[in-house]
N, C-alpha and C positions, 0 to 999 in steps of 0.2 A: 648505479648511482655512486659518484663520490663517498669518500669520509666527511670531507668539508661539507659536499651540499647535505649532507644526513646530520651534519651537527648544526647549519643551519636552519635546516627544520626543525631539530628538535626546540631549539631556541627559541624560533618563533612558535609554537606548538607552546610553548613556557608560558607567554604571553596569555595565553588564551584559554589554560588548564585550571581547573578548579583544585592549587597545588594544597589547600588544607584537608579537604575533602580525601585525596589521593595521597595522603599523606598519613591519615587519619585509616584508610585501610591498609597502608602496608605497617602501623603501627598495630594493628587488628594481627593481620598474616604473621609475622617475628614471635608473635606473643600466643602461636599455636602449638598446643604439648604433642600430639597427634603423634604419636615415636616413630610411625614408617613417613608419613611428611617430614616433619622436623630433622630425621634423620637425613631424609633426598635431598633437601634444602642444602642445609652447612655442607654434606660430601661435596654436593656440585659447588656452593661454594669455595669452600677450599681450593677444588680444581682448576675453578675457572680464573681465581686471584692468585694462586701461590702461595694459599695461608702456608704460615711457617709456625706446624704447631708444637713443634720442639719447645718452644722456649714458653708455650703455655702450660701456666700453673696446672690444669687440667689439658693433657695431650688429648687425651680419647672425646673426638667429636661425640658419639653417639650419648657419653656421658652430662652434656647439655641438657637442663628441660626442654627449651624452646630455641628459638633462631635467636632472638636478644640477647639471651645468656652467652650464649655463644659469642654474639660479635660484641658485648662487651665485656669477655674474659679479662681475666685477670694473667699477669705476667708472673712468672720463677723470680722472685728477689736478686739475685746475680746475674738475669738478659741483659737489663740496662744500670748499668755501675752509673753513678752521679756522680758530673763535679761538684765537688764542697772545699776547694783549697777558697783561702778568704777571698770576698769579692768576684767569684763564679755564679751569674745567672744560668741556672741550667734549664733545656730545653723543656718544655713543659709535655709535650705533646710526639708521639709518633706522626712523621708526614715530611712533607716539602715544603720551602720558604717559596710563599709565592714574591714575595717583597720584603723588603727591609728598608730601611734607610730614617732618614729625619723627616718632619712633620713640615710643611713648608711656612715659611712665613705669612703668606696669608690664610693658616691655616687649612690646609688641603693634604689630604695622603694618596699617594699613588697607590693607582689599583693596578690600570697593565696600560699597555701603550695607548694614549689617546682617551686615556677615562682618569678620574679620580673624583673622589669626596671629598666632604668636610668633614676637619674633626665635631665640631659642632651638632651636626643632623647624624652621623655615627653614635654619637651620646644623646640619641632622643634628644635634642635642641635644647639643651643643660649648659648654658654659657658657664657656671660657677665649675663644673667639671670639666670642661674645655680649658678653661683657663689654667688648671694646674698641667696640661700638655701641651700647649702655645711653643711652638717652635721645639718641642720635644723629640722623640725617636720611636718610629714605629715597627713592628714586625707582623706578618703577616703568614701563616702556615697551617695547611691543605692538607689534609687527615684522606686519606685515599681509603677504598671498600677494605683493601686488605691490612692496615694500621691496628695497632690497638688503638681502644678507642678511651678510654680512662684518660683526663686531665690532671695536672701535678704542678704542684708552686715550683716557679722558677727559683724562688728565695723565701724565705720565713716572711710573714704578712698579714695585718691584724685587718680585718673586714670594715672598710666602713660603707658603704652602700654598696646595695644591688639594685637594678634597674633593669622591668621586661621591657621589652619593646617591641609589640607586636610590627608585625611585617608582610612580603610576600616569602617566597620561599625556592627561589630561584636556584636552581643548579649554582653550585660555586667551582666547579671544574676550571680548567685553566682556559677552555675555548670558550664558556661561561662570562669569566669575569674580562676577558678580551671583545667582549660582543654586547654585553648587561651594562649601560651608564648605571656607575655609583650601587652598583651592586648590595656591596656589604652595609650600606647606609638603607637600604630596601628592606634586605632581609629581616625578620623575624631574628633579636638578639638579644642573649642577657650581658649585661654589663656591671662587671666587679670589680668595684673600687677596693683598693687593700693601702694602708700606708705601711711601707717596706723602710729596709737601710739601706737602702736607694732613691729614697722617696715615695710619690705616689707612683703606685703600677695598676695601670685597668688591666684586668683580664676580660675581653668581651668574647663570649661564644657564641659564633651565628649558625643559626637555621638554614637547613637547605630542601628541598625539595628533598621529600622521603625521609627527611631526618625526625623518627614518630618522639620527639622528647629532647629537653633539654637538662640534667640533673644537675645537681651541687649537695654535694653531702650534708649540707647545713638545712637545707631545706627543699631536699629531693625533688619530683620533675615539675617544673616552674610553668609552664605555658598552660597546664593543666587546671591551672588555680586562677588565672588572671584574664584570658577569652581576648577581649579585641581593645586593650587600652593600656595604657603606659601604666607601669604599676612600682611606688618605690619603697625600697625599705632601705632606713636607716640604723646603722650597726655601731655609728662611732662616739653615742653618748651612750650607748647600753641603756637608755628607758625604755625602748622599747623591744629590743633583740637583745637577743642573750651574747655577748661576745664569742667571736668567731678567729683563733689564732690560729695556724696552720704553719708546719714546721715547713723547710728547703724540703721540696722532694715529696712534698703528703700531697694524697689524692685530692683535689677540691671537687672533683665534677666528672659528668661523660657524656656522651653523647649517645643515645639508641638510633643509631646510624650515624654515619660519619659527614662531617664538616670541614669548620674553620675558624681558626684560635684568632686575634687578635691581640697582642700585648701594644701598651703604649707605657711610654715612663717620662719622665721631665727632661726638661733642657740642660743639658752636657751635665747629665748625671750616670748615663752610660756609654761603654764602648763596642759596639759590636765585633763576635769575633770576624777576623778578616780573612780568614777562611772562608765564610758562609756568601752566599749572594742568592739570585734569581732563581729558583728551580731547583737548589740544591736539597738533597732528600739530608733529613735531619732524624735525631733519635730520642725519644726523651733520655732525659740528665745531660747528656754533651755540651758542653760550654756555649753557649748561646751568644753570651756576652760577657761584661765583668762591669761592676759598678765602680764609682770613687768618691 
């Protein structure tokens, strides 16, 4: 059998997979101390990915409690240097830009050839938060098995809403989001609104198949608390949330398994760099963009 026809299968097989369930046991399996498992686990992992664990805070695998620890290690302070000259968006996340570009006028973001969403149904059907990205700028970036998985502000940003938004949990892979209509509008995601000096920026982190959690350092792993409905918290009168400010470069979140970041920001309030496009592998801190 083909590669294509095996990732058409698995695709349809997607469809038809009880993905929270199965999701729910490999968030079980990660979270085993067992030292001679846990151990076979990460070695073969590393093998099979090319972890590069030089530039981990903690080199020595076996030094891990569990598989989780492990795959959301922490980085050496000097692997990834940040832009911080004025007006540098720096990349938030280790991975690949699946997309980039502007928000289209009738509202729609490109996902891959022949598919796209609304910004609208991506923000849980929130027209008041839709509204402040109307013809804004999107990015899009794929967190592959071997990435770190730790999230980071592209720029300084005071929190005002969060938003669950239960889902499915479909593969987000590149032959995934080529074959899934409206993909990242399906998935299981949290969405965080932050106002920047750039404006509004959502940071939204979506769900993928096998991905056991979603965190945020403000209020650790979200899916766990909220079951099967839209759930929102407001941060930007402080009556109810404690204020949430976060420097250029501070961790906000991770992922226990790997996904896919979504940034949006407003209309020609940014520039992307022009270096970057489709597929291009990214690094957190790298110049992402620049505001004005």
């Amino acid at each position: 059998m083909t590669l294509r026809f095996l990732n058409h299968l698995s695709i349809l097989l997607q469809y038809i997979l009880p993905h929270h369930l199965l999701t729910w046991c490999v968030r079980g399996i990660t979270r085993i101390r067992f030292v001679p498992f846990k151990n076979f686990v990460i070695k073969r992992f590393i093998s099979a990915f090319n972890v590069d664990m030089s530039i981990a805070q903690q080199e020595d695998p076996s030094a891990y409690p569990d598989f989780n620890s492990f795959f959301t290690r922490t980085l050496k302070p000097e692997a990834r240097p940040i832009a911080n000259n004025p007006g540098d968006i720096a990349c938030p996340v280790d991975g690949a830009i699946s997309q980039l570009g502007n928000i289209s006028d009738e509202g729609r973001i490109f996902q891959a050839k022949g598919h796209d969403y609304s910004l609208e149904e991506l923000l849980g059907g929130s027209k008041e938060m839709a509204a402040l990205f109307e013809r804004g700028a999107f990015a899009t970036i794929y967190l592959s098995p071997k990435d770190y998985h730790r999230i980071h502000m592209p720029l300084q940003g005071k929190l005002q809403e969060m938003v669950y938004i239960p889902g499915r949990l479909f593969s987000v892979s590149k032959f995934a989001s080529e074959q899934v209509p409206r993909l990242f509008a399906r998935n299981e995601r949290l969405v965080n609104l932050f106002e920047t000096e750039a404006g509004p920026m959502a940071m939204i982190m979506v769900g993928a198949l096998n991905v056991a959690g979603i965190e945020t350092v403000w209020a650790g792993n979200i899916p766990d608390t909220v079951n099967w409905e839209i759930k929102k918290w407001r941060y930007r009168d402080n009556t109810l949330e404690k204020a949430v400010v976060l420097d250029h470069a501070e961790e906000m979140g991770r992922f226990n398994m790997g996904s896919t970041v979504i940034l949006l920001f407003s209309e020609q309030r940014i520039q992307w760099n022009t270096e970057l496009n489709a597929e291009c592998p990214v690094q957190l801190g790298q110049r992402l963009a620049s505001y004005r």
